[in-house]
C-alpha positions as CSV (number, residue, x, y, z in Angstrom):
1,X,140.4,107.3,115.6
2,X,143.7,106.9,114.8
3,X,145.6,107.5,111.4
4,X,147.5,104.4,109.7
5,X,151.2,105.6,109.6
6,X,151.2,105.2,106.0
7,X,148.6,107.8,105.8
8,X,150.1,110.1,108.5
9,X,153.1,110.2,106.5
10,X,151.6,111.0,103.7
11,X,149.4,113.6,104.4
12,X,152.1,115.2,106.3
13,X,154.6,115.2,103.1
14,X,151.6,117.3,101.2
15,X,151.7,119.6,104.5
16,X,155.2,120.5,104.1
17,X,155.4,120.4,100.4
18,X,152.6,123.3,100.7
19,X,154.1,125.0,103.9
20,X,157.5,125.6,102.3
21,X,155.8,127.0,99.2
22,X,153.2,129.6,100.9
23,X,155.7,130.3,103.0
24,X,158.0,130.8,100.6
25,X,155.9,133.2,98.5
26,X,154.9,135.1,101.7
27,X,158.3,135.7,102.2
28,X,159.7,136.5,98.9
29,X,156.5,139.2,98.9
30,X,156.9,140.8,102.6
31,X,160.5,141.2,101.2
32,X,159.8,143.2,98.4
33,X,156.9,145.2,99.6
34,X,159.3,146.3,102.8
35,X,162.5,146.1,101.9
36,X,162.6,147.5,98.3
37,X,164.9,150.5,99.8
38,X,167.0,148.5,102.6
39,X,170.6,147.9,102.4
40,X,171.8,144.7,101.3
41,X,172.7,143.4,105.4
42,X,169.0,144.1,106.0
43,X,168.2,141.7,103.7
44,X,170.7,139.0,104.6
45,X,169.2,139.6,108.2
46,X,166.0,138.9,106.8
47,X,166.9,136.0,104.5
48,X,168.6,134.0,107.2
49,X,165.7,134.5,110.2
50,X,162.9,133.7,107.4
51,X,164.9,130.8,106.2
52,X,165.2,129.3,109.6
53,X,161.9,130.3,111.0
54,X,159.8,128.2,108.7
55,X,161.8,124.7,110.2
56,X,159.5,125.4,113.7
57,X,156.4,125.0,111.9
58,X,157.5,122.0,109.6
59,X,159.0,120.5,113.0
60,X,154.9,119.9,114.7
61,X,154.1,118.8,111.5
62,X,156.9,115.7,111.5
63,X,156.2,115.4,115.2
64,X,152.8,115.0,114.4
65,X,154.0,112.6,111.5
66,X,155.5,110.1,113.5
67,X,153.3,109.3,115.6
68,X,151.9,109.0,119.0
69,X,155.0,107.5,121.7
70,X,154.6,103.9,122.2
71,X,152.7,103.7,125.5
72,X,150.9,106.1,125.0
């Protein structure tokens, strides 16, 4: 059965909406459990991989968003 686009979209706004949060507290709290001590690079390194990393999971979720390909 497939999902009217209306619904695909929206159900896939509420799954990023709650991605970004979780994995925004996760982050924020493996940051300050780990890296209390560690020099203020290690924490730039950190900052910038975490804040790119969670765009590959919010990317299946849009793919998944828009669709099957017509023809398909």
């Amino acid at each position: 059965m497939a999902l009217p686009q209306r619904l695909r979209s929206f159900i896939g706004t509420i799954l990023i909406i709650v991605l970004v949060i979780v994995y925004a507290i996760l982050a924020v709290t493996v940051a300050s459990a780990l890296l209390a001590q560690s020099a203020a690079w290690v924490h730039l390194l950190y900052f910038l991989f975490t804040g790119i990393l969670w765009v590959l999971p919010a990317m299946l979720i849009i793919k998944w968003m828009a669709g099957p390909k017509p023809g398909r």
